[in-house]
N, C-alpha and C positions, 0 to 999 in steps of 0.2 A: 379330665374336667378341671376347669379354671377355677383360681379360689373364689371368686366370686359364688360360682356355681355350685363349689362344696361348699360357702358359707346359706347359700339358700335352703341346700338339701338339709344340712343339717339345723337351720332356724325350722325349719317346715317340718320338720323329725317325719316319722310315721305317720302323720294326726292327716285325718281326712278334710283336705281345707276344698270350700267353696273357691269358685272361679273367681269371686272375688277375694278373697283374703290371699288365694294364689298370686295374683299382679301384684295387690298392696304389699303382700310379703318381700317380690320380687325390687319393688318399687323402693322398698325401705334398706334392701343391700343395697342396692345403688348409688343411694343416698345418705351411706352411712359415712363417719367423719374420718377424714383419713384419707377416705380413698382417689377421689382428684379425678379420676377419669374423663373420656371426653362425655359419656353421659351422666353423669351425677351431677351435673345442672338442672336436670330435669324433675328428678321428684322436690327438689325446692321448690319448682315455679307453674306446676303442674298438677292437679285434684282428678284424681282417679272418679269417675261420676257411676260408673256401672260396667261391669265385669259378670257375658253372661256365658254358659255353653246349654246348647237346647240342641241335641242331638234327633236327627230326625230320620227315616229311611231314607230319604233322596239326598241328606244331608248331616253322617255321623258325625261331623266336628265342625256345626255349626256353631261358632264361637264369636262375642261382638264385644270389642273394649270401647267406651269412651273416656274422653278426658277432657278439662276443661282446662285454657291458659290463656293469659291475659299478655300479649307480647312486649316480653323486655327488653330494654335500651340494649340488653348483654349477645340481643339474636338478631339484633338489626343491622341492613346496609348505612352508607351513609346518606341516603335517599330517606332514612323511618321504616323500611319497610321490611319484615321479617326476611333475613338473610336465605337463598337458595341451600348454602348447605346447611345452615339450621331445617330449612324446612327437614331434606333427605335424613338428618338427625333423628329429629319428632317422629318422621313417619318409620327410621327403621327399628325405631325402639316402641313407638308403641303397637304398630303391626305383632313385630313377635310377641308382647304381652297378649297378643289375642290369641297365639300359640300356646303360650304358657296358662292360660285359660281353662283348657281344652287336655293337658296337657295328663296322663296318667301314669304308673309304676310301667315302667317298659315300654312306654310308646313318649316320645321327644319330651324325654323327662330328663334330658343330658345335660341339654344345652343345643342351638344351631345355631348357624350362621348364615350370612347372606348370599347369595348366586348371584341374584341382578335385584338394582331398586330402580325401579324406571318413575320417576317424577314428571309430573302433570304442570305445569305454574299456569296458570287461568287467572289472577289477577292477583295483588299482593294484598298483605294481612298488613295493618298498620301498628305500631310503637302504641302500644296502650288498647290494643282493641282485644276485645275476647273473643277467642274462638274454640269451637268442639272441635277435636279430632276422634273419629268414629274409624276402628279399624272391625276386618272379620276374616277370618278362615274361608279362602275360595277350595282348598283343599290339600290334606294333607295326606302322603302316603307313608311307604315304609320311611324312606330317607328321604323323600323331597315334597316340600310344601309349596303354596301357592297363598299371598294374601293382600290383600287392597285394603287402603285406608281413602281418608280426605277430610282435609282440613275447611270449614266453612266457618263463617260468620255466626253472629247470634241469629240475625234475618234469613240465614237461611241462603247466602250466597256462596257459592263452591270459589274456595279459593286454589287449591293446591289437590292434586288427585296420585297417588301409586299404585303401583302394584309389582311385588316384593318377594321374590325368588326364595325360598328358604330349604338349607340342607340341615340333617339332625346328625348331632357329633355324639360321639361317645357309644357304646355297647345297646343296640336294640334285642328285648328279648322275643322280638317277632323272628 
C-alpha cells in the first residue's frame, strides 16, 4: 500500500464513514500540502456534490459520485478548451472515487489501479464553464472492476464520456 493509501486508512481509522465522507476523506489526502502529485490539482478546484452507494439485488455496488468544477486556465489547450489529458485525469480519478464509495473492510479497500480508460470527446468544455462530472460502478468483482463517468454542461450537454477498467491492489479477504 502507497503512503497516500496508508495516510487514508489511517485518517478514516476504524470509524464507519458514509460514502460520502469516504471520497471527501479520500479527496482531502490528495490534497494535502506537500504532496505535488499529478492529481492534487483537483480537490483545490473541484466540490464533491454527492457521494451515494444504494446496493440493490440486480446491482450490489451500485455506487454514484458527483462533482462540480468550473474549468481553469491551468486544464486548458491553447484553443480555451479543457485539455484531453486533463479530461482522462478528472475522469480517472473521480470514477474510482465511485469505487472508494462503495468500498468496504476487505473488498477494494486497498487501493486499485487502472487497466484501460477509454475517453469519449463529444464536444469541449470551455475556460470558465461549469461542468458536473457524474461517475458510477458498472461493476466490481473479486479483482477487476468496471466504471463510467461523463462530463456535461450545466444545460445538460454531454461533453466528455468513459469507461475505466479498474484492478484491486493489495491482500483481498475474499
Amino acid at each position: 500500500m502507497g503512503s497516500r493509501a496508508r495516510k487514508f486508512h489511517e485518517e478514516a481509522g476504524d470509524k464507519e464513514l458514509t460514502p460520502y465522507e469516504k471520497v471527501q476523506k479520500w479527496f482531502e489526502v490528495a490534497g494535502m500540502e506537500g504532496y505535488g502529485g499529478h492529481d492534487s490539482l483537483l480537490p483545490k478546484i473541484m466540490t464533491l456534490e454527492s457521494a451515494i452507494f444504494d446496493p440493490t439485488p440486480s446491482n450490489p455496488h451500485n455506487s454514484q459520485t458527483v462533482f462540480s468544477l468550473t474549468i481553469p486556465r491551468e486544464l486548458c489547450n491553447m484553443s480555451g478548451s479543457l485539455h484531453g489529458g486533463a479530461v482522462a485525469l478528472i475522469f480517472d480519478i473521480c470514477t474510482s472515487t465511485a469505487i472508494t464509495a462503495c468500498s468496504k473492510a476487505g473488498f477494494w479497500d486497498t487501493g486499485h489501479v487502472s487497466r484501460t480508460l477509454n475517453c469519449t470527446y463529444l464536444r469541449p468544455a470551455m475556460e470558465g464553464q461549469k461542468v458536473w462530472v457524474e461517475s458510477q460502478v458498472v461493476h466490481l468483482g473479486k479483482r477487476l472492476g468496471m466504471t463510467r463517468g461523463e462530463i456535461r454542461t450545466e444545460d445538460g450537454k454531454v461533453c466528455y464520456l468513459c469507461e475505466h477498467g479498474k484492478a484491486a491492489v493489495g491482500k483481498s479477504s475474499l
